[in-house]
N, C-alpha and C positions, 0 to 999 in steps of 0.2 A: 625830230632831231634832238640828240641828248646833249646838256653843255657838260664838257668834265668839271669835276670839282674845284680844281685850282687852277683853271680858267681864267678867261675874263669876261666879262659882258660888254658888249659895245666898245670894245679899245678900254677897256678901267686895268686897273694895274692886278699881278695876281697873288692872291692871298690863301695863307696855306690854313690848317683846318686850326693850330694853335693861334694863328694871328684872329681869326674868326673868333675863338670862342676868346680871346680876349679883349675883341671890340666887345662882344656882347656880355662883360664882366666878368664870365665865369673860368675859373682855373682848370687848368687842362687834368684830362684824367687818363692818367699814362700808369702802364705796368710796374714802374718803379714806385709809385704814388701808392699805386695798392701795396706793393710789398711794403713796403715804410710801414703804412698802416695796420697791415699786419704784424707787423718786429712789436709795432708801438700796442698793438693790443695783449699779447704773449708778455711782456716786460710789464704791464697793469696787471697781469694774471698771476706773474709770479711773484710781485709785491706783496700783492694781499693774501698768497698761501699762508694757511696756517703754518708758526712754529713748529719746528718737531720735539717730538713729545719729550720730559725730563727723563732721565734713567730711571730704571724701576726701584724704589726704595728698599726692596731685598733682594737687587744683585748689585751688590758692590765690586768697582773693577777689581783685577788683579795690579799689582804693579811688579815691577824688578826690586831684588832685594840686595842687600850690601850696596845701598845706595843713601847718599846724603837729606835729600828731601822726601825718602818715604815717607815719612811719619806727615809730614808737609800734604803730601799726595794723598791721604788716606783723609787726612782732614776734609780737605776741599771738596773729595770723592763723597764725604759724608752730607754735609751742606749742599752741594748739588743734589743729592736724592731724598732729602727731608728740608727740603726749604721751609724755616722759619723753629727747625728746633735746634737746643744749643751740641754740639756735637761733643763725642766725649772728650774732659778735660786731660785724658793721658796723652792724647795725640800730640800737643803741642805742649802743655806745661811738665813732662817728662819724657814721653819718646824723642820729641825733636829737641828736647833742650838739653837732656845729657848725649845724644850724636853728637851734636854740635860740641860740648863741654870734653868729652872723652878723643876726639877727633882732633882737638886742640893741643892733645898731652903729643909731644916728640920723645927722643930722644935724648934729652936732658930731663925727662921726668920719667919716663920708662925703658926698660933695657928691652934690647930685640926681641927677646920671646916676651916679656910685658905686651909690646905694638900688635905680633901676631896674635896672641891672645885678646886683643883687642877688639880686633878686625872678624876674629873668628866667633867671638861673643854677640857683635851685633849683625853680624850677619842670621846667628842662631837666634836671636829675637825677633827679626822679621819676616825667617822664618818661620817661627810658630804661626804667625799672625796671618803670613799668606795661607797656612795648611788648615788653620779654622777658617778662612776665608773658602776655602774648594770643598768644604761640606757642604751639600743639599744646593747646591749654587749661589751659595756668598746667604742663605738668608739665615745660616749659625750668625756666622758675624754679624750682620743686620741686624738681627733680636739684641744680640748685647751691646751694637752700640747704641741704641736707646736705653739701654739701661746703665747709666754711667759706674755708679757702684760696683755692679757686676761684671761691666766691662774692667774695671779699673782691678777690682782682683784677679782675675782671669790673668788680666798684662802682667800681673805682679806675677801671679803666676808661675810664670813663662821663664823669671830672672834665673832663679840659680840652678833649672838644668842646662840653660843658656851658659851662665856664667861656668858651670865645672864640667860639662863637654867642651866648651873651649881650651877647659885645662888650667884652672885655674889654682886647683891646690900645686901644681906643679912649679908656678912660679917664685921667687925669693920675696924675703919680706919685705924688699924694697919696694916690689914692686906692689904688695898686697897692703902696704901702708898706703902708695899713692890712689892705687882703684877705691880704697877707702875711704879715701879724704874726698876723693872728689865729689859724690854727690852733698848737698847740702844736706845738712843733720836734720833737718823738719823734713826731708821728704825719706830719709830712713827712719825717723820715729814715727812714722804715720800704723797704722796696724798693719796693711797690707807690710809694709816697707820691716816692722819689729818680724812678721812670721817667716820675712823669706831668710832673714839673719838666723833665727830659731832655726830653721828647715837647712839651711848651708851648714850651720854650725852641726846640727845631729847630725851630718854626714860626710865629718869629718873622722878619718879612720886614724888611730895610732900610725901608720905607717906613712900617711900622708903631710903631719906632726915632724916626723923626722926627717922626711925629704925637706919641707919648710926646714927646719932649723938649720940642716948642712947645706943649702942653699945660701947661708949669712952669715954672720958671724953674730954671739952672744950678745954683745957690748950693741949691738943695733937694736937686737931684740930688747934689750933691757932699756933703752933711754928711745928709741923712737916709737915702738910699734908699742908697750907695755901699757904709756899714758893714753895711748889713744882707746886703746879695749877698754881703760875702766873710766874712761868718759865716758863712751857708750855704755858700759853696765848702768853707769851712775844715773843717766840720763832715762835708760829704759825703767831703773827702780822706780824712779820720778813720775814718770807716765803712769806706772800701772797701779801705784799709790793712787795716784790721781783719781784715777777713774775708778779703785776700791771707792773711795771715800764719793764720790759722786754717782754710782749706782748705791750707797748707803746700805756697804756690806758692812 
């Protein structure tokens, strides 16, 4: 004769298979207990998975352009795929600092076609930079931004088909004094910065001369814009004196 399990013996009281195994110590070993254990062994596994891998150092993202933090974006984009080298200086001590600087100018420092020409010039900036970016799969651009020099000409570049497909001989002198002024004189006397003046300047045509002029009136040209050109001559004489006499021509 069989006794069932949760039974009794002799009249004793009756005790189920949990209460059992926790007279004799042991914790019950229920379906729930194994799944737990299981969740908790998957959750240690996926802890110690390797990181995924950094981006490849010669595919640099894409980003959107006519946008405020590109130059921002391209920076950090560079740093992440060359961890521990310094990324080029145009990113942020020129790309992001004149967005910022030209972004700032309104309508009390530029007339309407000034702002469009504005907007239309740096959007033509970053777009060169994305179209050398979509050669060979970003690793054009990836060679030159280890090469800061290279890269930094290259950006220079880029300025004044940027700046006169925007349409810039088209605008008044008022406005062509403030795009003027606003970059800092150290970073248009730099060589990149002397060539692209050089290269704007020879492609300026007599007809583009006289659209400028009947765009303003004489009396502006003569006492606003006049002094400023031959500060710059004055200052470019200065520099290339300079460096006559210190290559010991």
């Amino acid at each position: 004769m069989t006794t069932p399990v949760s039974g009794t013996r002799a009249g004793g009281a009756t005790s189920s298979l949990d209460e059992l195994a926790s007279a004799q110590g042991a914790a019950p070993t229920s379906r729930a207990t194994q799944t737990t254990r299981t969740a908790t062994t998957q959750e240690s596994n996926t802890v110690t998975r390797a990181p995924a891998s950094p981006p490849g150092a010669d595919a640099p993202r894409g980003f959107p352009t006519e946008t405020m933090d590109y130059y921002r974006k391209r920076h950090l984009d560079f740093v992440a795929r060359n961890p521990g080298m310094p990324p080029p200086p145009y990113y942020l001590q020129y790309g992001d600092k004149y967005i910022q600087r030209f972004k700032a100018l309104g309508p009390e420092q530029l007339s309407p076609e000034g702002l469009a020409w504005r907007d239309r010039a740096l959007k033509g900036l970053q777009d060169a930079m994305e179209t050398l970016r979509g050669k060979k799969g970003g690793a054009d651009l990836a060679t030159l931004e280890r090469k800061p020099g290279e890269f930094q000409e290259f950006a220079y570049g880029t300025h004044v088909d940027a700046y006169l497909e925007a349409g810039l001989l088209a605008l008044p002198v008022q406005d062509l004094k403030t795009i003027l002024l606003t970059p800092d004189l150290q970073d248009l006397l730099t060589p990149e910065g002397l060539k692209q003046i050089l290269e704007a300047g020879s492609r300026v045509r007599p007809k583009d001369m006289g659209a400028i002029a009947a765009a303003t009136g004489s009396e502006v040209m003569r006492r606003d814009v006049q002094p400023t050109v031959e500060q710059i001559e004055r200052e470019m004489k200065a520099r290339m004196a300079q460096g006559w006499l210190q290559s010991g021509y």
